[in-house]
C-alpha positions as CSV (number, residue, x, y, z in Angstrom):
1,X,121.6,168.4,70.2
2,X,120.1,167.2,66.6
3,X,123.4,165.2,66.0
4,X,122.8,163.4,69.1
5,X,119.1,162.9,68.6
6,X,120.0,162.0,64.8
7,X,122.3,159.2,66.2
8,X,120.0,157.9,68.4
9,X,117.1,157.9,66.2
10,X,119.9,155.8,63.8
11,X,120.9,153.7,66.3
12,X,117.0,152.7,67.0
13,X,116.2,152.1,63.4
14,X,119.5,149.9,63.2
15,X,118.9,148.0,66.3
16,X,115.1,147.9,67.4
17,X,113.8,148.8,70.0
18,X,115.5,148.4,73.5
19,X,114.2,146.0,76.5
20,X,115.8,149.1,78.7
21,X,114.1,151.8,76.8
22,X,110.5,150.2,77.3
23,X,111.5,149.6,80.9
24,X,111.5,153.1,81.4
25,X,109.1,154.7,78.9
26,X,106.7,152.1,80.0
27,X,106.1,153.2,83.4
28,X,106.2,157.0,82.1
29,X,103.8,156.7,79.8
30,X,101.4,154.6,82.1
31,X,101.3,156.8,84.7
32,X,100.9,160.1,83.1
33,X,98.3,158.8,81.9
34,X,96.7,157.5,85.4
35,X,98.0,161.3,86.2
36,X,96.3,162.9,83.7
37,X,92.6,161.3,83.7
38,X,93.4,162.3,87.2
39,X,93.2,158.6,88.8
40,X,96.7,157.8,90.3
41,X,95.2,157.8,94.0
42,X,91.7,156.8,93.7
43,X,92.5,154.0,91.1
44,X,95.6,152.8,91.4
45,X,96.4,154.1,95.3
46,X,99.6,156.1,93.9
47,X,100.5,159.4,95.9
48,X,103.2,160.5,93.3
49,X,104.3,159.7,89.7
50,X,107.3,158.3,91.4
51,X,106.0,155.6,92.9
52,X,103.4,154.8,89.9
53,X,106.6,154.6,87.9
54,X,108.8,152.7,90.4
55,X,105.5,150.2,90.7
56,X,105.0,149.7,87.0
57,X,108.6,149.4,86.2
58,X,109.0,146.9,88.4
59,X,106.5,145.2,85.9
60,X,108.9,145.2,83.1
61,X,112.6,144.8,84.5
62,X,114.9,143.0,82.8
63,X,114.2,140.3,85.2
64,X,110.5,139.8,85.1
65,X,110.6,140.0,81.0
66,X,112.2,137.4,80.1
67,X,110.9,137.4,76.3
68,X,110.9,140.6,75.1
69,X,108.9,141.8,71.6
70,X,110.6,145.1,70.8
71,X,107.5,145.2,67.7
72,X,104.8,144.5,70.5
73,X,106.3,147.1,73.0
74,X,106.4,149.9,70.6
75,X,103.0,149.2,69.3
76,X,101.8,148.9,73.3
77,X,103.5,152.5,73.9
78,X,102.3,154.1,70.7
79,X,98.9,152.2,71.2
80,X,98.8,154.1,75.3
81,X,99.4,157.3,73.9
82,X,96.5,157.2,71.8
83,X,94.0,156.3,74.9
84,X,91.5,158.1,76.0
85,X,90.2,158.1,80.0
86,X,87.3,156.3,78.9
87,X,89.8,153.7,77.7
88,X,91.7,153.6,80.9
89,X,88.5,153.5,82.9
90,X,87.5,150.5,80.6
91,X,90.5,148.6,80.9
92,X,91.0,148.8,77.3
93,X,94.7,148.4,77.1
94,X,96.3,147.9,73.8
95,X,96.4,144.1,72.8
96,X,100.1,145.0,71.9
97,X,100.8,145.2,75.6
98,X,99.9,141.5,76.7
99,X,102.8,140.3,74.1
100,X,105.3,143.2,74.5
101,X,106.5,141.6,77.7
102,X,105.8,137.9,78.0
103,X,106.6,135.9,80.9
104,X,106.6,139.1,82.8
């Protein structure tokens, strides 16, 4: 299990950042958040974390992001993380996130 993570933590430093591995953690890490300031229904009309994530990841398919900024989608996913539900609430979303995924 460590040599596997080892590798892919090597393989990430040696490549960037993956269009396919925002396209997933993306929607994740979206709507546990909506899930856990506890605003999936009444905000965003979502009845499960699967369809929250099948919505937002529609957002950021290989299709609809056409230019992809593996710098600005880390930095949007780190800069989630780090929000607060007063944040969410606010719409403060991190700056990162409008150029992670442009065109999309």
């Amino acid at each position: 299990m460590r040599t596997t993570l080892a590798l892919s933590l090597l393989l990430l430093s040696a490549c960037g950042y993956k269009q396919e591995e925002f396209a997933v953690q993306y929607p994740e890490t979206v709507c546990a958040l909506y899930d856990a300031c506890e605003v999936m229904l009444t905000l965003k009309g979502y009845e499960t974390v699967e369809a929250c994530e099948d919505d937002v990841g529609d957002e950021v398919s290989e299709s609809a992001c056409a230019d992809f900024d593996k710098d600005a989608a880390q930095a949007c996913l780190d800069g989630i993380t780090e929000m607060s539900c007063e944040d969410l609430l606010a719409e403060d979303w991190p700056s990162e996130c409008e150029t992670a995924c442009t065109g999309g």
